[in-house]
C-alpha positions as CSV (number, residue, x, y, z in Angstrom):
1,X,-12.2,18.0,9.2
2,X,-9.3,20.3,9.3
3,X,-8.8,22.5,12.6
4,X,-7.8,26.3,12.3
5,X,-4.8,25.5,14.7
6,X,-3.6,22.6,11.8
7,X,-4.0,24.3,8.6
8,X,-2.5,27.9,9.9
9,X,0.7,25.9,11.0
10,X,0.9,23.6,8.0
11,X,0.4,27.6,5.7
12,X,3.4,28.7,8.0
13,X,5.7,25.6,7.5
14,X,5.1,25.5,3.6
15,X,5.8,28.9,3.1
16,X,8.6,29.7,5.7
17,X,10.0,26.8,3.1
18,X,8.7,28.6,-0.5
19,X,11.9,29.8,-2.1
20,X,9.4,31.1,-4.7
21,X,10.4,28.5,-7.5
22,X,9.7,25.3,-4.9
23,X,9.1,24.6,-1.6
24,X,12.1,23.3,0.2
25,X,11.9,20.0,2.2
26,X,13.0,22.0,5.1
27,X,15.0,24.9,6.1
28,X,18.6,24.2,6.7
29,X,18.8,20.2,5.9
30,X,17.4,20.6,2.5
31,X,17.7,23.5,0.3
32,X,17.3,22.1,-2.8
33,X,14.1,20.7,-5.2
34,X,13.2,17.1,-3.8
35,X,11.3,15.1,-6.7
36,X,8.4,13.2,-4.5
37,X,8.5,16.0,-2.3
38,X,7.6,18.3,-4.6
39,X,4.6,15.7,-5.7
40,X,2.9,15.2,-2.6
41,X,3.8,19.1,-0.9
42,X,1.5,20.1,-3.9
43,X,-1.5,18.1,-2.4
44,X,-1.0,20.6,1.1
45,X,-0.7,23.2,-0.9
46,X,-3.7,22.3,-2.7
47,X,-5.8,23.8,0.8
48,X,-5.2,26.4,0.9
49,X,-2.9,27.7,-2.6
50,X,-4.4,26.0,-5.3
51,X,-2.9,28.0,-7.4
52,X,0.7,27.3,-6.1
53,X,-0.1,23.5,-6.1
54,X,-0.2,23.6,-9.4
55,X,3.1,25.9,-10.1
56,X,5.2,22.9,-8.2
57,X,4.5,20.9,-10.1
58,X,5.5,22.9,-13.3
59,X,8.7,23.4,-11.7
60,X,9.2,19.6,-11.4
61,X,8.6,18.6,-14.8
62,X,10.9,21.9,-16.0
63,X,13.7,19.4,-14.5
64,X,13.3,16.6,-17.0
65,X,15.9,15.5,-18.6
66,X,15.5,15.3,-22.4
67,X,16.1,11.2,-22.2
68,X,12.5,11.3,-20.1
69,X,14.0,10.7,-16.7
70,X,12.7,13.3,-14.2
71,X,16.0,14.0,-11.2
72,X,15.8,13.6,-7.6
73,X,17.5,16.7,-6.6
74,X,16.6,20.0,-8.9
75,X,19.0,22.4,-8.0
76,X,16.9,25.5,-9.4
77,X,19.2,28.5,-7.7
78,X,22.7,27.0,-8.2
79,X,24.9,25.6,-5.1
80,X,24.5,25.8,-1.6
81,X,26.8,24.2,1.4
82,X,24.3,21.0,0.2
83,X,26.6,17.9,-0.6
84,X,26.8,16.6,-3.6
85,X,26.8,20.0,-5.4
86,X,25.7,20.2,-8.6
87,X,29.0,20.1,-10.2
88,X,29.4,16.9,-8.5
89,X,27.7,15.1,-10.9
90,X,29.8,15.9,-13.8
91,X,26.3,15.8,-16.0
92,X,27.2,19.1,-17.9
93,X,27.4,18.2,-21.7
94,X,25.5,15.4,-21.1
95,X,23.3,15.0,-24.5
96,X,20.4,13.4,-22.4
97,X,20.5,16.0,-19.6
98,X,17.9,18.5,-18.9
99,X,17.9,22.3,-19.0
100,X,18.5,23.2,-15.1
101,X,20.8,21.6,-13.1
102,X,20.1,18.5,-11.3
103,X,21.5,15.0,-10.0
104,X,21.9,12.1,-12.3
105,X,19.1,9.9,-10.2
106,X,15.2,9.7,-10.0
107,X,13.1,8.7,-7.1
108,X,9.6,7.0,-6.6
109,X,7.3,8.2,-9.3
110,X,4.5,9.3,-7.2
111,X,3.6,12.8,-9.8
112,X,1.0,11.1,-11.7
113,X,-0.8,10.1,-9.3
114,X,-1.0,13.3,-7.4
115,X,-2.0,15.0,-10.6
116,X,-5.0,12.8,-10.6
117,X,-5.9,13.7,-6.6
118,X,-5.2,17.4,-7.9
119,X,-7.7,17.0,-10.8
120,X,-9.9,15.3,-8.7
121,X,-11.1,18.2,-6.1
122,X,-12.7,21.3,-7.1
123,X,-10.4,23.7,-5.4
124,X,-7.6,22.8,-8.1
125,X,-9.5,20.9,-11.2
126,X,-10.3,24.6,-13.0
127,X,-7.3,26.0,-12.4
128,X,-5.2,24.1,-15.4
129,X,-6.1,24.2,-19.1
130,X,-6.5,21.3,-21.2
131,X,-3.1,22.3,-23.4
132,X,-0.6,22.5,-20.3
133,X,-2.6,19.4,-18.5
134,X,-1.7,17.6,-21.8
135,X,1.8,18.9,-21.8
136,X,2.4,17.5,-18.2
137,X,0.8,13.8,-19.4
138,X,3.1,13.8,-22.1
139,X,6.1,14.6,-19.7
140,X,5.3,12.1,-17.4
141,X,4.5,9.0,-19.8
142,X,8.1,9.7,-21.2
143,X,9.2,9.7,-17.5
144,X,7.4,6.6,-16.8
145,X,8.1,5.0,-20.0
146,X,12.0,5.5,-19.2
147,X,11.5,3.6,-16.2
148,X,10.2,0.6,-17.6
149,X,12.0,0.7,-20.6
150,X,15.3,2.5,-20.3
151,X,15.7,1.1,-17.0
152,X,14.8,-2.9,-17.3
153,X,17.7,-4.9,-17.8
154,X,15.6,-8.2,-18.0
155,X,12.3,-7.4,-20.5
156,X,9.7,-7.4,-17.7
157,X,9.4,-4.1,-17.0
158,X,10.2,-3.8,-13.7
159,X,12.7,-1.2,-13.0
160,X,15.8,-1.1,-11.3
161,X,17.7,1.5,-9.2
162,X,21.3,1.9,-9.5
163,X,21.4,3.7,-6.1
164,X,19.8,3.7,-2.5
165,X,19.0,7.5,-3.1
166,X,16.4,6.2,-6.0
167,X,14.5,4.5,-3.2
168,X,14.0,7.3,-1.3
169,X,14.8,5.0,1.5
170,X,18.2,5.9,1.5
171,X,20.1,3.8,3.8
172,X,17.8,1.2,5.3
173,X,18.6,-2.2,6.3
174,X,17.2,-3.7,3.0
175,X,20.3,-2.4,1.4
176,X,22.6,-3.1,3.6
177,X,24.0,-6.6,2.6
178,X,24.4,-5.1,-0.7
179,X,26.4,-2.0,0.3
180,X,28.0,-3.8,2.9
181,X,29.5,-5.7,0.2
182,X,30.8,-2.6,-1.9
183,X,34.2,-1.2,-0.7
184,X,35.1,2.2,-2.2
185,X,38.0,3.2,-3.9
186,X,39.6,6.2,-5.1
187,X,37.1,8.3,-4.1
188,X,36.6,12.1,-4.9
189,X,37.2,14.4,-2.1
190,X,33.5,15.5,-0.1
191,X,32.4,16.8,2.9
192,X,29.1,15.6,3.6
193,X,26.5,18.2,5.6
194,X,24.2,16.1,6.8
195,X,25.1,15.8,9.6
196,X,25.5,20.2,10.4
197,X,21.5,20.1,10.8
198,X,20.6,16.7,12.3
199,X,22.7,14.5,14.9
200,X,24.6,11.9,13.1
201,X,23.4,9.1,14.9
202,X,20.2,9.7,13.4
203,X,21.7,10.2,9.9
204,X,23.0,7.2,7.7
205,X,26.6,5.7,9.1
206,X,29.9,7.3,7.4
207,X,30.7,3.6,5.9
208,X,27.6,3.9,3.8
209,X,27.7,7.7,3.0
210,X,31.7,6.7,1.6
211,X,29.5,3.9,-0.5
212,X,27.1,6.5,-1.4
213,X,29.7,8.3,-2.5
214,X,31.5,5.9,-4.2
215,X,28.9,4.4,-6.5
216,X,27.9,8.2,-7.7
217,X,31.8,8.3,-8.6
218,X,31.5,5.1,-10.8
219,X,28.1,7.2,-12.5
220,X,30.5,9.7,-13.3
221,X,32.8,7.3,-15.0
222,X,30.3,5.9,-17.1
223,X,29.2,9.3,-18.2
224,X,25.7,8.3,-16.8
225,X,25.2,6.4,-19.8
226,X,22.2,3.8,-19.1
227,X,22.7,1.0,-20.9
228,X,26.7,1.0,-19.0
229,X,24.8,1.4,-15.8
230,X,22.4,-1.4,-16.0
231,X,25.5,-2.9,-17.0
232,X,28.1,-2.5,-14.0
233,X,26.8,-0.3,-11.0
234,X,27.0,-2.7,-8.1
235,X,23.4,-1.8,-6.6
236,X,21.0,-2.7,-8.6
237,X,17.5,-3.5,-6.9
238,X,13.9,-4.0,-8.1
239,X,12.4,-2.2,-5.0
240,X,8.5,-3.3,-4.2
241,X,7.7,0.1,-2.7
242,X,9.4,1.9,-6.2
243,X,7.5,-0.4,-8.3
244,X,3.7,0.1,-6.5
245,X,4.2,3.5,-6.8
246,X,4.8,3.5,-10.5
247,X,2.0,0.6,-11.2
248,X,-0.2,3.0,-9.5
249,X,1.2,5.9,-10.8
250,X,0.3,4.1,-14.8
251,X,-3.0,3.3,-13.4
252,X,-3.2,7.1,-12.8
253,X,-1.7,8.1,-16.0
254,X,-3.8,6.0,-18.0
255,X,-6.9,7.7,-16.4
256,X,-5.8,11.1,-17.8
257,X,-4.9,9.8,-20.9
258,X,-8.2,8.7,-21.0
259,X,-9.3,11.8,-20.0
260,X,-7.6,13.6,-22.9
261,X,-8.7,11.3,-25.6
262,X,-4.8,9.8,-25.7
263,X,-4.1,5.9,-26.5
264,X,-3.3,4.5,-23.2
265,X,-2.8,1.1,-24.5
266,X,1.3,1.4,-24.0
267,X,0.4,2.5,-20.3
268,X,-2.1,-0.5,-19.9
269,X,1.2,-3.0,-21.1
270,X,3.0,-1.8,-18.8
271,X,0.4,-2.8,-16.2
272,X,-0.6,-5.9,-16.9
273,X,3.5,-7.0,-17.3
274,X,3.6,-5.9,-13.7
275,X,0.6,-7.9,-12.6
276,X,1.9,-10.7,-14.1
277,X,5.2,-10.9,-12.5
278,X,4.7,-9.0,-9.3
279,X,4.0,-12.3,-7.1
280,X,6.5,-14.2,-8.7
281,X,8.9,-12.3,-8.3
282,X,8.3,-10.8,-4.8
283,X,5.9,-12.2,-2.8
284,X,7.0,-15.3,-0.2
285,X,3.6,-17.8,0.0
286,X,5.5,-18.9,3.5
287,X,5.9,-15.7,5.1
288,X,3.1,-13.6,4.0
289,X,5.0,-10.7,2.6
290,X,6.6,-9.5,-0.4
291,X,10.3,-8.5,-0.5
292,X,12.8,-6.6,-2.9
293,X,15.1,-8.2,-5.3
294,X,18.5,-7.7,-5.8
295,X,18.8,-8.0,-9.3
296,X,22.6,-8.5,-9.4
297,X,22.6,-10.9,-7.2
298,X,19.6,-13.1,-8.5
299,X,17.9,-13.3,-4.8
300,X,14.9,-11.6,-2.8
301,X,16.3,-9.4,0.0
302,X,14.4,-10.9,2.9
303,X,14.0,-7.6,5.4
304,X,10.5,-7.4,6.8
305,X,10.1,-3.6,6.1
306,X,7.4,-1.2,5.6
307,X,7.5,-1.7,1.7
308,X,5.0,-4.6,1.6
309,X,2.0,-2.5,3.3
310,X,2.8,0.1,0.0
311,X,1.9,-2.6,-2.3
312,X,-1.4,-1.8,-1.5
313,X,-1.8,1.9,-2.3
314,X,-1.3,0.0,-6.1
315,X,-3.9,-2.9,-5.6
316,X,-1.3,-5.4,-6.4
317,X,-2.1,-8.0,-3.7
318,X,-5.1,-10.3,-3.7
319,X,-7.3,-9.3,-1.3
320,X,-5.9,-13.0,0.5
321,X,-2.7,-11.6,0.8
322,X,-3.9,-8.0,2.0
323,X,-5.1,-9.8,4.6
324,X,-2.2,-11.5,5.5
325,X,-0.3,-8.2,5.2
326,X,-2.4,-6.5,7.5
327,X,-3.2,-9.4,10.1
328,X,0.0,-11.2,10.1
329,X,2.3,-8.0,9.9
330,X,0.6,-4.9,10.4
331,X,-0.8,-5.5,13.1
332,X,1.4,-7.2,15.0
333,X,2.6,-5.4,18.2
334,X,5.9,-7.6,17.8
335,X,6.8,-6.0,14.2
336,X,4.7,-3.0,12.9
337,X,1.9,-2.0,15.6
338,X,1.7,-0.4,18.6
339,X,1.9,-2.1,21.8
340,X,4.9,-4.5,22.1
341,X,8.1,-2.0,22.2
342,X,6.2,0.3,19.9
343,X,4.2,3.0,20.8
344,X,3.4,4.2,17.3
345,X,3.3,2.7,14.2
346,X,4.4,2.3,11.6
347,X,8.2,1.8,11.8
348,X,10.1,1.6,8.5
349,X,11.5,-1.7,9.7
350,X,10.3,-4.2,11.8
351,X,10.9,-3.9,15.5
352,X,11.9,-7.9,15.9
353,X,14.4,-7.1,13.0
354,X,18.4,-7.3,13.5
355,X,19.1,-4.2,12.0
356,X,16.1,-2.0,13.6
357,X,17.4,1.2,14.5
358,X,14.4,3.9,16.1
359,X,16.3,6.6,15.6
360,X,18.4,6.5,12.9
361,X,17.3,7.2,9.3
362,X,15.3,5.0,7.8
363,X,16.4,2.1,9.8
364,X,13.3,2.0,12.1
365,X,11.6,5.5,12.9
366,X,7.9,6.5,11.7
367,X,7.2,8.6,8.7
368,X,4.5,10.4,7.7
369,X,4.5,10.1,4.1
370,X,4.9,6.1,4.8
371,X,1.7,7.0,6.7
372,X,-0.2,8.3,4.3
373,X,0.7,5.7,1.6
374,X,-0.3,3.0,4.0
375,X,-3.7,5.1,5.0
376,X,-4.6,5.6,1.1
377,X,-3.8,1.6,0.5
378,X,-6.2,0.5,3.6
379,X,-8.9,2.3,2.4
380,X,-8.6,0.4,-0.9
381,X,-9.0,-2.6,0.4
382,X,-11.6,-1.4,2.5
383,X,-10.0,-1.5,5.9
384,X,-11.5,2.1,6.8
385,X,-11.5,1.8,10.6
386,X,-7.9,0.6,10.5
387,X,-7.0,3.5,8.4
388,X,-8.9,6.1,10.3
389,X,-6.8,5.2,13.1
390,X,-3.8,5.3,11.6
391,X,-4.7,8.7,10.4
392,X,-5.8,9.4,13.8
393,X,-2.3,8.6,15.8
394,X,-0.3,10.1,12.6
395,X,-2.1,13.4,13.5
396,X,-1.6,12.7,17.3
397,X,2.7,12.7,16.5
398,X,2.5,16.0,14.4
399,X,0.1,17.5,17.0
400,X,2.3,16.8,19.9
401,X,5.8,17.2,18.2
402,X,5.7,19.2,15.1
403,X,5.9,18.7,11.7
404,X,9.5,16.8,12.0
405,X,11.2,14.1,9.2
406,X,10.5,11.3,11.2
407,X,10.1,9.8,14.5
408,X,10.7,7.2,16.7
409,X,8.0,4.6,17.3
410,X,8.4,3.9,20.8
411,X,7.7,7.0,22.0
412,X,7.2,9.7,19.4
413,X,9.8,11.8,20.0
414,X,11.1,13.7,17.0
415,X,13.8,12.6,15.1
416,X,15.8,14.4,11.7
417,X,15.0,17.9,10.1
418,X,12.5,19.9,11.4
419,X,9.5,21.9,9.8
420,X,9.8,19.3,7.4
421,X,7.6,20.3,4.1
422,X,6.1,16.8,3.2
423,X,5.1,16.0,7.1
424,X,3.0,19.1,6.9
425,X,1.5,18.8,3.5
426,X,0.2,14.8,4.1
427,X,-1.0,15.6,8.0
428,X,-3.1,18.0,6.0
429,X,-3.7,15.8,3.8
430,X,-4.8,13.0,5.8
431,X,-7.0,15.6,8.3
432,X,-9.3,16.3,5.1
């Protein structure tokens, strides 16, 4: 049930951030078009705008690019005092480029599958015709399809990120042997601003911005060209989280293809390649968990994260090894759950990991969208009362401290940007 008191602060947070093109992450840290926060800010919007739900996510898929690959940053009404700029990218003249300017990265494909949640309440289903419905399937199996395809260096399917950003996790510990291992040179003069809105020892480390920095720099070189990326960019990672989103995000495709009277059968390959080499190539028997693969290296990247407990918003796991997930790792008060030296779950890393860092970016604090993925893949697998309460105490954090970026689990205080766009939308989301 959603209260008055929630929905009238989750209408003032989502418009205080419309820019009347696209809502805004938030108001000072992120001024710009955010791919999956666009997605899932349309399912908040979707209570009480339907209307406007609908217009984000036109404005997302105006970004693509005409290679198929929609960008992570859209930067709609030109530059701001946001670093990188879009100039930064040095994408202008690009033949594969889209219309507006953008970044030269993706992020986690979640569109589809919101489109799907979209068309399946009444409040937004009649609200999109069958022609621009088809227009956005067709954008988003060329999106998808350049994932798999355009960005598979080994013929499985699986795709691979050529930058932290991609994950959406920008700078957590699962990247870090891999970054540590990158030393920049010559790099282009920045400023970075991230640290003007939030304090910087809950932003990522200046080391790892200078790598950010420096592997956009080698993009540049290589005139973003794909097949040279795959080629030579130092980080390049098959991340589990990236890769449930998108297995879900076909399964979600290839229901409104369906719907539309399209031949899925391209979407329904790309599934069962998944299926067939998800375990083998992520999942450890002895641990219970799966873990991401660093493609140049060869190896898994073994980092007890969050990312395993995503898998299951997908349905990837047996249900043997969703309980191992959630009995062996979830809830265990020494990693993910509350009450060892958490008090709220569920940390982006676990607590009895080296590298755990409560308040720092991705490195260890709570997040709602991480939440909500988590939420939607319990009750898949039929774990309602574990998901209700993880609903419940996700509510309980943006009740008592706002609608922030994230938090930190051992006591809830609030951590990054505030009146954060996507907090809002899914603590909405997850009330209803």
């Amino acid at each position: 049930m959603i209260s008055e008191s929630l929905l009238a602060r989750v209408r003032a947070t989502l418009q205080g951030n419309d820019t009347g093109t696209f809502i805004k992450p938030s108001p000072g840290q992120y001024p710009h078009q955010w791919n999956w926060d666009s997605a899932v800010i349309a399912l908040g919007l979707s209570h009480f705008d339907p209307a406007r739900a609908w217009a984000e996510v036109e404005s997302l898929l105006a970004s693509q690019w005409r290679d198929g690959m929609v960008p992570h940053i859209i930067y709609h009404h030109g530059p701001s005092d946001y670093f990188p700029p879009p100039d930064f990218w040095q994408t202008a003249g690009l033949a594969r480029a889209g219309d507006i300017p953008s970044s030269a990265f993706t992020q986690p494909p979640i569109l589809a599958s919101v489109v799907r949640m979209l068309l399946e309440r009444p409040s937004t289903s009649g609200l999109i015709d069958d022609a621009t419905l088809r227009r956005h399937y067709e954008r988003m199996l060329a999106w998808q399809r350049w994932l798999h395809v355009t960005r598979c260096p080994d013929g499985t399917g699986l795709p691979c990120l050529i930058h932290p950003w991609e994950s959406g996790a920008d700078n957590s510990p699962r990247w870090a042997a891999i970054l540590d291992g990158i030393t920049p040179v010559d790099l282009p003069p920045f400023k970075r601003r991230d640290t003007v809105h939030v304090k910087a020892d809950e932003r990522p480390r200046p080391e790892d911005y200078a790598r950010f920095v420096h592997i956009i720099n080698l993009g540049r070189q290589l005139r973003w060209e794909p097949a040279a990326l795959l080629a030579r960019m130092p980080f390049l990672v098959q991340d589990i989280m990236y890769i449930a989103i998108l297995h879900r995000a076909d399964e979600d495709l290839a229901w409104l293809g369906a719907r539309l009277g399209a031949d899925t059968r391209e979407i329904e390959g790309w599934r069962a390649g998944t299926t067939a080499i998800f375990d083998q190539r992520f999942w450890d028997e002895k641990r219970g968990l799966y873990f991401d693969y660093d493609a140049r290296a060869g190896h898994r990247i073994e980092i007890a994260s969050y990312a395993p407990f995503t898998t299951l918003f997908a349905g990837l796991p047996t249900t043997a090894q969703a309980a191992r997930l959630v009995n062996e790792h979830l809830l265990n008060p020494a990693e993910f759950a509350a009450g060892g030296p958490l008090k709220f779950g569920v940390p982006t890393i676990a607590a009895n990991e080296p590298l755990f860092g409560p308040r720092r970016y991705w490195c260890g604090p709570v997040w709602v969208i991480i939440n909500w993925l988590i939420w939607h893949g319990l009750r898949r697998y039929g774990y309602a009362d574990l998901a209700d309460t993880l609903a419940a105490d996700t509510l309980g954090l943006v009740e008592a401290q706002g609608f922030h970026e994230y938090y930190d689990p051992r006591d809830g205080s609030a951590c990054g940007a505030a009146d954060f766009s996507w907090s809002a939308a899914l603590a909405l989301e997850m009330a209803a």
